[in-house]
C-alpha positions as CSV (number, residue, x, y, z in Angstrom):
1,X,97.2,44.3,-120.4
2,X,96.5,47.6,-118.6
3,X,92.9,47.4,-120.2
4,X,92.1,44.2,-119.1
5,X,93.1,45.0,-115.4
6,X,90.9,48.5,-115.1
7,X,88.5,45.7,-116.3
8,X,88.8,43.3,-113.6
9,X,88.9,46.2,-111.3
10,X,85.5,47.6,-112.4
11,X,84.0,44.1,-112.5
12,X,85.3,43.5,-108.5
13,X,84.0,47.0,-108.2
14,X,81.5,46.2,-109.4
15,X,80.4,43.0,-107.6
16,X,81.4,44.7,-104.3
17,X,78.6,47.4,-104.8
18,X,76.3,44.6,-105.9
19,X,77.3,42.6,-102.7
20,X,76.7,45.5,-100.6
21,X,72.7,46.4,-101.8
22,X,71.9,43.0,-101.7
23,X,73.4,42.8,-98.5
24,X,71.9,45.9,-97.1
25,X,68.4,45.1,-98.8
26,X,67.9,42.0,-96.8
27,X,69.6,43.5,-93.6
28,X,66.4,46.3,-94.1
29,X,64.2,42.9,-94.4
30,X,65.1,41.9,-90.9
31,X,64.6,45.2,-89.4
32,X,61.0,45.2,-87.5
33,X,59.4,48.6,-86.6
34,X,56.9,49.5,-84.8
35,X,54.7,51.9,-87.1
36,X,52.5,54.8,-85.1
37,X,49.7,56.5,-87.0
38,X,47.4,58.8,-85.8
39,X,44.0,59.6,-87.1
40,X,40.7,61.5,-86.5
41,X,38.2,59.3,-86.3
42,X,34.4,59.5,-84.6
43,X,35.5,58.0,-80.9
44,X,34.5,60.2,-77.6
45,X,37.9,59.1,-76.3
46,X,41.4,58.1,-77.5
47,X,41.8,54.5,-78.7
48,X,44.9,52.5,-79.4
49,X,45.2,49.8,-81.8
50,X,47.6,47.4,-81.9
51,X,47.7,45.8,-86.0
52,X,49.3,41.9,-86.8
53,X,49.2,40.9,-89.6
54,X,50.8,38.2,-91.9
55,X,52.9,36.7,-88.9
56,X,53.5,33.2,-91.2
57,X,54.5,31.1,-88.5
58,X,56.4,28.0,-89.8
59,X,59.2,27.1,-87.2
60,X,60.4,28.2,-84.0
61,X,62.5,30.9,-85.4
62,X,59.0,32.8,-86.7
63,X,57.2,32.1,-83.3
64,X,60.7,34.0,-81.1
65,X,60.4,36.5,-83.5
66,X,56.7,37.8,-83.1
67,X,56.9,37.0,-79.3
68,X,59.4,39.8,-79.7
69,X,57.3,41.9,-81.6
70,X,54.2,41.3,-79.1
71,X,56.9,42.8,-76.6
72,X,57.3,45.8,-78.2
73,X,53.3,46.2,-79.2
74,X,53.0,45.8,-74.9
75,X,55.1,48.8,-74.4
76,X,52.9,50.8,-76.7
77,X,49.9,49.7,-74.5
78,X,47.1,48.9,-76.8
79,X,43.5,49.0,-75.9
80,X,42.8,46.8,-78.8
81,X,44.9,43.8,-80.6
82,X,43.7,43.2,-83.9
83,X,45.3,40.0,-86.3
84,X,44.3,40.2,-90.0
85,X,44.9,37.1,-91.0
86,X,47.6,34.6,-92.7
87,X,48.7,33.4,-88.8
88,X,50.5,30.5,-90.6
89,X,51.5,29.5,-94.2
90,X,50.7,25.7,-94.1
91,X,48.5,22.8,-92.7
92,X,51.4,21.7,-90.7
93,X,52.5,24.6,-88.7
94,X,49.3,25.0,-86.8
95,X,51.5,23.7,-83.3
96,X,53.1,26.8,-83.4
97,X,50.1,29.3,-83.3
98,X,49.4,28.7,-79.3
99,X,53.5,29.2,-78.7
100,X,53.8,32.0,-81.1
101,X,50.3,33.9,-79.5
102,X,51.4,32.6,-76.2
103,X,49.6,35.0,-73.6
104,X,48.2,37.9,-76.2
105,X,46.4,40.2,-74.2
106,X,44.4,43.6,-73.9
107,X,42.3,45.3,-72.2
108,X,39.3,45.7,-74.5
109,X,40.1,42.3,-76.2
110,X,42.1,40.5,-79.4
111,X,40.3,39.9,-82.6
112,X,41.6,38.1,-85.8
113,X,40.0,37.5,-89.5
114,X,41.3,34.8,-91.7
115,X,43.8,35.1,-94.8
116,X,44.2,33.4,-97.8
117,X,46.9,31.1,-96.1
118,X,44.9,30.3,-92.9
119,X,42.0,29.0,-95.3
120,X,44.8,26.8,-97.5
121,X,45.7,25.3,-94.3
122,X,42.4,24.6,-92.8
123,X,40.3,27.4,-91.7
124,X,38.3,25.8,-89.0
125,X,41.4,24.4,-87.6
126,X,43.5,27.7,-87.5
127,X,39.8,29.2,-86.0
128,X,40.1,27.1,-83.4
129,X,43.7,27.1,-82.1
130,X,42.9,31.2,-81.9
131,X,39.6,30.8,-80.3
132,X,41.8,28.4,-77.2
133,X,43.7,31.1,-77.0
134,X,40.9,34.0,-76.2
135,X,41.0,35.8,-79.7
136,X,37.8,36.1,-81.0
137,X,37.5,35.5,-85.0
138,X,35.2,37.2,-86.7
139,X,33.6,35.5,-89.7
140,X,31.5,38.3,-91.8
141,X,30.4,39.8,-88.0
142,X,30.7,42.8,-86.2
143,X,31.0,43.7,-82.1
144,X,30.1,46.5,-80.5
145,X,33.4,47.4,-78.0
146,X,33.4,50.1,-75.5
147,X,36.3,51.8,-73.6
148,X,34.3,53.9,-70.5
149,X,31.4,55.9,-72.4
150,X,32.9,55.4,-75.5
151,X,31.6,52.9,-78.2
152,X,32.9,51.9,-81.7
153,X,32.7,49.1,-84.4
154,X,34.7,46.3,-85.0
155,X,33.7,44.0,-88.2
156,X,35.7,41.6,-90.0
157,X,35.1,39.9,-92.7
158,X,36.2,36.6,-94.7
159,X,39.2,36.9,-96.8
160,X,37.5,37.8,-99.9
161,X,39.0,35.1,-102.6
162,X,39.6,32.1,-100.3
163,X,36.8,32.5,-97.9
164,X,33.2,33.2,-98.2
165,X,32.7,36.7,-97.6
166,X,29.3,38.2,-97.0
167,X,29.4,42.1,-96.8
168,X,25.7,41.9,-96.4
169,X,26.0,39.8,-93.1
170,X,29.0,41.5,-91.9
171,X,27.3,45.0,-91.8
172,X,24.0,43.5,-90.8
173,X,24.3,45.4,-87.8
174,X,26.0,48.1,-88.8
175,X,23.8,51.3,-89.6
176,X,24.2,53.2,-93.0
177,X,25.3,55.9,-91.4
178,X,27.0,55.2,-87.8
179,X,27.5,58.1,-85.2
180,X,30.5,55.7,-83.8
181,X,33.6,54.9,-85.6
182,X,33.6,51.5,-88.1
183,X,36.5,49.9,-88.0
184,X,37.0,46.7,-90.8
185,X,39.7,43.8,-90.8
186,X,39.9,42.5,-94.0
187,X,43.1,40.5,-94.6
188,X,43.3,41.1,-98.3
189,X,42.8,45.0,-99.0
190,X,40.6,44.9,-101.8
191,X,38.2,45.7,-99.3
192,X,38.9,49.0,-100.0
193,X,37.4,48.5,-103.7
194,X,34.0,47.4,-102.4
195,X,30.9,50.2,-102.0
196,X,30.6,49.1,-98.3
197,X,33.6,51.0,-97.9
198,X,32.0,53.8,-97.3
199,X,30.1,52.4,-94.1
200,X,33.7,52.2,-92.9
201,X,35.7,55.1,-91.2
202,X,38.7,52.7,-91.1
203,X,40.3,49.8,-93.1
204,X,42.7,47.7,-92.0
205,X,44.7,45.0,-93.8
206,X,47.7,43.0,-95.1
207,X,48.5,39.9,-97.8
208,X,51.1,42.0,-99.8
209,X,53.8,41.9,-97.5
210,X,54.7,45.6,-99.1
211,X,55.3,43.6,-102.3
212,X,58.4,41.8,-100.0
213,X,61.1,43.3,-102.5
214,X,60.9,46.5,-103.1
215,X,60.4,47.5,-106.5
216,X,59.7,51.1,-107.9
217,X,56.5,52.8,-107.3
218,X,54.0,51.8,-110.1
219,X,56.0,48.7,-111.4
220,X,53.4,46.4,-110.2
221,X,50.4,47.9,-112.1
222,X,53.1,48.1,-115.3
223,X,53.7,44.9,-115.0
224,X,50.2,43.7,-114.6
225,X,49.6,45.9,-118.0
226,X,52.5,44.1,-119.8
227,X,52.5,40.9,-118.8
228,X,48.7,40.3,-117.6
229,X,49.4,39.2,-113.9
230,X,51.0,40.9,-111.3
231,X,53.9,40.0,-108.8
232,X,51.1,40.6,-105.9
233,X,48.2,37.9,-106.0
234,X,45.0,37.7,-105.7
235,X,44.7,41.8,-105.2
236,X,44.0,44.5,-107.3
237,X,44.1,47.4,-104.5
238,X,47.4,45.9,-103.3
239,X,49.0,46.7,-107.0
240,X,48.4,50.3,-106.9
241,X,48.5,50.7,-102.9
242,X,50.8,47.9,-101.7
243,X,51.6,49.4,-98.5
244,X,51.0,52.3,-96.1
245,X,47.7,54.7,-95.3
246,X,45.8,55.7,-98.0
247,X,42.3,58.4,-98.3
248,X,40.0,56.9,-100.4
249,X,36.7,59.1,-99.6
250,X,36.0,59.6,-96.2
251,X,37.8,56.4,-95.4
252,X,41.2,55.6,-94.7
253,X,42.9,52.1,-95.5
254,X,45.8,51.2,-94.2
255,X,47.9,48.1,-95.8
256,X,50.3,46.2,-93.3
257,X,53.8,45.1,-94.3
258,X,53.5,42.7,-92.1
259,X,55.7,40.7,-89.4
260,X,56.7,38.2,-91.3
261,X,60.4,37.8,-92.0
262,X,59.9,36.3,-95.3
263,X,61.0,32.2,-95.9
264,X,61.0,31.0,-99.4
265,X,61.4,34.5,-100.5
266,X,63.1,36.8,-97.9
267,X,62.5,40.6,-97.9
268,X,64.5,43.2,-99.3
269,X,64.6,46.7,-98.8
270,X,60.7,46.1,-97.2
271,X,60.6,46.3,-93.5
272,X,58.6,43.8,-91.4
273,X,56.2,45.7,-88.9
274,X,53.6,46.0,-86.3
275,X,51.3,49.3,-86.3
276,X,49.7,51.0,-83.6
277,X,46.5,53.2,-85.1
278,X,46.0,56.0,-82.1
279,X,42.1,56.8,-82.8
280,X,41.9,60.3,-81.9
281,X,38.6,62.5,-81.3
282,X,38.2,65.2,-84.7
């Protein structure tokens, strides 16, 4: 008898420590930050950079949320909003891309590229409703943006397994070997496995949602080796580098969490974020 009660008490025990991470897990899920990194790049002057990516608006709940997170990205005072794609998840939440964008602003402009997502629910049509808005998309182009004296790069280019990316295009006007900084929105990070890389000072991009429940470093490319697919789509750089700022060469790539909350699958233990990239002189 005394046996079988330790038992139930380690079992309870038990399930109360399960409860608890769970618990705690998907409170960390709903816990948006504002990530600051600072790099050297090849800019005259300072330049702030305000990242969104994989906002997945689906309901009115998703559009509050980033209108609270373009709050916070005001305070930080960005001359530069970038959005790397996947705006929304499906066809039929395009209505809530002019609420949940509502009155994006900055001084030297907002720019977006297209994810995965945005091409499954119409590409042209998700262009468009950012384009009434003021963002400029850019489809495999570049433009040439200046703050004072100051000039840099901006490319972006199509998400690279939905879309129809053209590197060639996109760096068309791009020298081989630019005295201003390159900066590249690619929504799915593989860009970073592509020689025109190295034309870039700066990657910047999303889709993996920091793998949206956390799992030990290196279990994604073990479970790609076991199993032959991995829990992160349509990405081979996201298995090995699912989130964060990465050196690879002279360029550095940085992987967005993401503001998405998570729906179908909710985060755990991965925070949602926005990131503001200060550009500093070397």
């Amino acid at each position: 008898m005394r046996r079988r009660r330790r038992g139930a008490w380690f079992m309870l025990g038990l399930l109360g420590v399960l409860t608890a991470i769970t618990g705690t897990g998907l409170g960390v899920g709903r816990w948006t930050r504002i990530r600051v990194e600072t790099l050297p790049l090849p800019v005259e002057t300072p330049i702030r950079i305000a990242v969104l990516t994989d906002t997945h608006l689906v309901d009115d709940l998703s559009v509050r949320h980033l209108q609270s997170v373009l709050q916070q990205v005001y305070a930080h005072q960005p001359d530069l909003i970038v959005i790397v794609g996947d705006v929304v998840s499906s066809r039929k939440d395009l209505p809530y891309i002019r609420k949940g964008f509502k009155g994006i602003r900055a001084p030297l402009g907002v720019y977006a590229v297209l994810g995965n997502h945005d091409h499954w629910s119409g590409g042209e049509a998700v262009r468009r409703e950012l384009e009434a808005l003021g963002i400029t998309v850019l489809m495999n182009e570049s433009r040439t943006l200046r703050k004072g004296e100051a000039e840099f790069i901006l490319a972006g280019i199509d998400d690279l397994y939905t879309g129809n990316p053209n590197w060639e295009r996109t760096f068309r006007a791009i020298p081989p070997n630019p005295k201003q900084a390159v900066i590249l929105l690619s929504h799915n990070p593989d860009a970073a496995l592509s020689p025109y890389r190295n034309r870039a000072h700066l990657i910047l991009s999303g889709h993996t949602h920091a793998g949206q429940i956390w799992v030990p470093p290196g279990f994604h490319r073990l479970a790609k080796r076991l199993l032959g697919r991995s829990f992160l789509p349509q990405t081979e750089y996201g298995i090995t580098h699912p989130y964060g700022l990465k050196r690879e060469g002279k360029t550095w790539v940085y992987v967005s969490s993401g503001v998405t909350l998570g729906r179908s699958v909710p985060r755990w233990f991965t925070r949602p974020e926005a990131v503001i990239i200060e550009c500093t002189p070397p």
